[in-house]
C-alpha positions in Angstrom: 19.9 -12.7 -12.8 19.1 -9.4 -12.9 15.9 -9.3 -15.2 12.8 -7.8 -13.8 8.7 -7.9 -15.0 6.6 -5.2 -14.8 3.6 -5.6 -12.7 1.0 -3.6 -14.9 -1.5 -2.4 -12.0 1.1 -0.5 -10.4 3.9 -0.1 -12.9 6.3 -1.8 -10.7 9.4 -3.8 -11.7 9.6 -7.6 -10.4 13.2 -8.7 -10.1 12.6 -12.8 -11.7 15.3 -14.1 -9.3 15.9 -13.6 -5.4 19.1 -12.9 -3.7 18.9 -14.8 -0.1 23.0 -14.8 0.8 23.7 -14.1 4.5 19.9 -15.4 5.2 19.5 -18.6 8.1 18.0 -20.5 5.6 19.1 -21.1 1.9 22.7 -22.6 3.0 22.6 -24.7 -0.1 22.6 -21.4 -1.8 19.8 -22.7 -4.2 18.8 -19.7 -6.9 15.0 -18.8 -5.7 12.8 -18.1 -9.1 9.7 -16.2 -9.4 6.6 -18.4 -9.9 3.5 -15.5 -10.2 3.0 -11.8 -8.9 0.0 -9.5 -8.0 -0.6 -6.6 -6.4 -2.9 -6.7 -3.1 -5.8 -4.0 -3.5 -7.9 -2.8 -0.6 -11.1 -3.2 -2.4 -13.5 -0.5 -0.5 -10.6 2.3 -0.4 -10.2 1.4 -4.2 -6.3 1.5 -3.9 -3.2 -0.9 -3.9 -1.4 -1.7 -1.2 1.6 -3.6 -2.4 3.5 -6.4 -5.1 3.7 -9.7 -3.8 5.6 -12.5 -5.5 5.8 -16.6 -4.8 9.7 -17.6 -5.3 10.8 -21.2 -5.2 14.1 -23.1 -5.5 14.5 -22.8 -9.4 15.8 -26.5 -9.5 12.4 -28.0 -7.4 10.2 -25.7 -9.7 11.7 -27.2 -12.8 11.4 -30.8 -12.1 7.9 -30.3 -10.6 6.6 -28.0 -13.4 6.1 -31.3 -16.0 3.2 -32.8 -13.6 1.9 -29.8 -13.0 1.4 -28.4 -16.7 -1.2 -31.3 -17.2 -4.1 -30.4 -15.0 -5.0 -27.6 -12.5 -3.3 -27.5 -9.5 -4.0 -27.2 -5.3 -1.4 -24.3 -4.6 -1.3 -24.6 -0.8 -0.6 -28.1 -1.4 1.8 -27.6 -3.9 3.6 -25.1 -1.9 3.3 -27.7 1.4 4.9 -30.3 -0.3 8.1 -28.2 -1.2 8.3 -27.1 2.1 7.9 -30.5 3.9 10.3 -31.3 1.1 13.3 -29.0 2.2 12.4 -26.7 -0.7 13.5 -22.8 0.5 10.1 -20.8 -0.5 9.8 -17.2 -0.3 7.6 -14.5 -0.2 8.3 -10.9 -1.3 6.1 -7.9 -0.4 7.3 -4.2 -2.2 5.1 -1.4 -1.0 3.0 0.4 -4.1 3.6 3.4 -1.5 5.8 4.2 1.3 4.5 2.7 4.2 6.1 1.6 8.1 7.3 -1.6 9.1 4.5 -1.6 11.6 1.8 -1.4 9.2 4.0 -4.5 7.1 4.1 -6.3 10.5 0.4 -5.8 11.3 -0.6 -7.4 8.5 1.8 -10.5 8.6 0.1 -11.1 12.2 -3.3 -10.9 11.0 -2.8 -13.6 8.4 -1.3 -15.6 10.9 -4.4 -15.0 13.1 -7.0 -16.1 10.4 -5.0 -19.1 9.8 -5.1 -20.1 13.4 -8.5 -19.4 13.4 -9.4 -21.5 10.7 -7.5 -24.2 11.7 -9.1 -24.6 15.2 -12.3 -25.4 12.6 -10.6 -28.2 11.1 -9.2 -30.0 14.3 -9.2 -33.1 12.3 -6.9 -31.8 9.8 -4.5 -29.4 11.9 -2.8 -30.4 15.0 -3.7 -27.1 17.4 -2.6 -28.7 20.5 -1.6 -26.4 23.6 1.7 -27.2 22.9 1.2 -25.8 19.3 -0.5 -23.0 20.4 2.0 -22.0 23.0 4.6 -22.2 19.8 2.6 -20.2 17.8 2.1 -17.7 20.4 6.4 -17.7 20.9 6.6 -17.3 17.3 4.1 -14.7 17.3 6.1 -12.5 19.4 9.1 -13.4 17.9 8.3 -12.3 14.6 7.0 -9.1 15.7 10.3 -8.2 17.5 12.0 -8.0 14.4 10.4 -5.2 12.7 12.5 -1.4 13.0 10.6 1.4 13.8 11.4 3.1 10.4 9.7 3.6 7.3 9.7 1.8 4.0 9.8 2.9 0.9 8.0 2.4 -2.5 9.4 -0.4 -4.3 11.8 -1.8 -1.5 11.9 -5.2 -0.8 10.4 -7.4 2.5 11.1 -11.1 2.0 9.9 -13.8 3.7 12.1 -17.3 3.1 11.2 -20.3 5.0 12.7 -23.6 4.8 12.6 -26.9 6.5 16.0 -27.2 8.8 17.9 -30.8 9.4 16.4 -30.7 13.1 12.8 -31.3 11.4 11.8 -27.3 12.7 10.7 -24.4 10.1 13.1 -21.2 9.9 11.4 -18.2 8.7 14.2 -15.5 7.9 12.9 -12.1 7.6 15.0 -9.8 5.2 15.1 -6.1 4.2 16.5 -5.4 1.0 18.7 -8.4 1.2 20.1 -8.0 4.9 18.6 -10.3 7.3 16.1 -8.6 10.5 16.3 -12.0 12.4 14.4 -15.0 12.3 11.7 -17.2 13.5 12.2 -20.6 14.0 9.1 -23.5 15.2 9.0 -26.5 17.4 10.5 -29.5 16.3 7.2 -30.9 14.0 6.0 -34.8 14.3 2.7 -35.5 12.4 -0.1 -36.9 14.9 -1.8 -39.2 12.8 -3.8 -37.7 9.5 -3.4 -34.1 10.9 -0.7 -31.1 9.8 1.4 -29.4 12.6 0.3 -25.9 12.2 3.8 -23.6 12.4 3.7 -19.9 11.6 6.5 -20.1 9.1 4.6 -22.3 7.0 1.3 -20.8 7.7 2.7 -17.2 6.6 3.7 -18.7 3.3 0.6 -20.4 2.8 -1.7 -17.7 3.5 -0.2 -15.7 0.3 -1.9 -18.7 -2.2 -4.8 -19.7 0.1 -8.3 -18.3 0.8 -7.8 -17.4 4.6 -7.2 -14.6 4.1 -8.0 -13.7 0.6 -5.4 -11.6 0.2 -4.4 -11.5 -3.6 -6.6 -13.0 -6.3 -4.4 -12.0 -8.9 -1.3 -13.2 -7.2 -2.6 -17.1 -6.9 -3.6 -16.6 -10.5 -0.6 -15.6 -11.9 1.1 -18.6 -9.3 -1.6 -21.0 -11.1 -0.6 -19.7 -14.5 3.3 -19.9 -13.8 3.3 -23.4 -13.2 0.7 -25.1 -15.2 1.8 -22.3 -18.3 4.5 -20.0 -18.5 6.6 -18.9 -15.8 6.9 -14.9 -16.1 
């Protein structure tokens, strides 16, 4: 439980397994295994910004990762259907260099926003109703109240769990070097017809092995790797 990779851009050590206890989500206590890692770089400034890591219940990942090793794989699929599964799904972000929770926080809302965005271009696929968007905009808010006005430091941990709950809503659970900063928690989800509710919990996750935002090459490919290959 304790074993670690070493993420060779910025030297960093990648605990394989994720501690979610005390967490609103997880009550199953289901271990949480890393799937792929990479480091976000900011391209023009020529510098990294931080480790991110895909963790999924290790039982789900297991049973899925036969199908998966025969053929390439869509990972914001992949990642939906655990999550409309019940599957707990986590990100974790550890700063290459000390940073503030603002500048953490900033970001998150950002790749919410170009989600939303390019969901308004699909409105065949994505429900973006005004009910949605008044959800989103709660959520929004919500999630941005729970970040400290402190500092973070090199190497410390941000994690991002969601899971589906028994009332048919998504919890995000936001914690700190495993103690809990709050949650956020959507509407109650219905499909309407062919189209996908759009919730920010689920839209966080899915922005980290998407294309809007682009915001890790090397993480989806070491995600893409992990299940259809070796898990690291």
């Amino acid at each position: 439980m304790d074993r670690t990779v070493k993420e060779p851009k910025s030297t960093m050590d990648v605990p394989v397994y994720m501690q979610t206890a005390g967490t609103n989500v997880n009550h199953k206590s289901s271990i949480l295994r890393l799937v792929g890692f990479g480091v976000r770089t900011v391209t023009f400034l020529g510098f990294h910004v931080y480790v991110a890591g895909l963790y999924v219940a290790e039982d789900a990942l297991e049973a899925s990762r036969p199908q998966l090793a025969s053929g390439d794989v869509d990972l914001e699929k992949q990642l939906r259907d655990w999550l409309e599964a019940g599957v707990p799904c986590a990100i974790r972000i550890m700063p290459v260099r000390s940073t503030d929770f603002a500048h953490l926080r900033d970001g998150l809302v950002r790749a919410i926003n170009v989600r939303a965005k390019h969901a308004r271009a699909l409105p065949d696929t994505y429900d973006m109703s005004d009910e949605v968007e008044n959800s989103l905009s709660r959520n929004v808010h919500d999630l941005k109240s729970l970040f400290p006005r402190t500092k973070v430091q090199r190497g410390h941990a941000l994690d991002l769990i969601v899971q589906k709950t028994q009332a048919n809503t998504y919890c995000l659970s936001l914690q700190y070097n495993g103690t809990e900063l709050g949650f956020v928690e959507s509407e109650r989800v219905s499909a309407h017809g062919s189209r996908r509710p759009f919730t920010l919990p689920v839209s966080l996750l899915l922005a980290y092995v998407g294309v809007h935002p682009d915001i890790s090459e090397a993480l989806r490919t070491s995600i893409r790797h992990g299940l259809t290959h070796e898990l690291p």
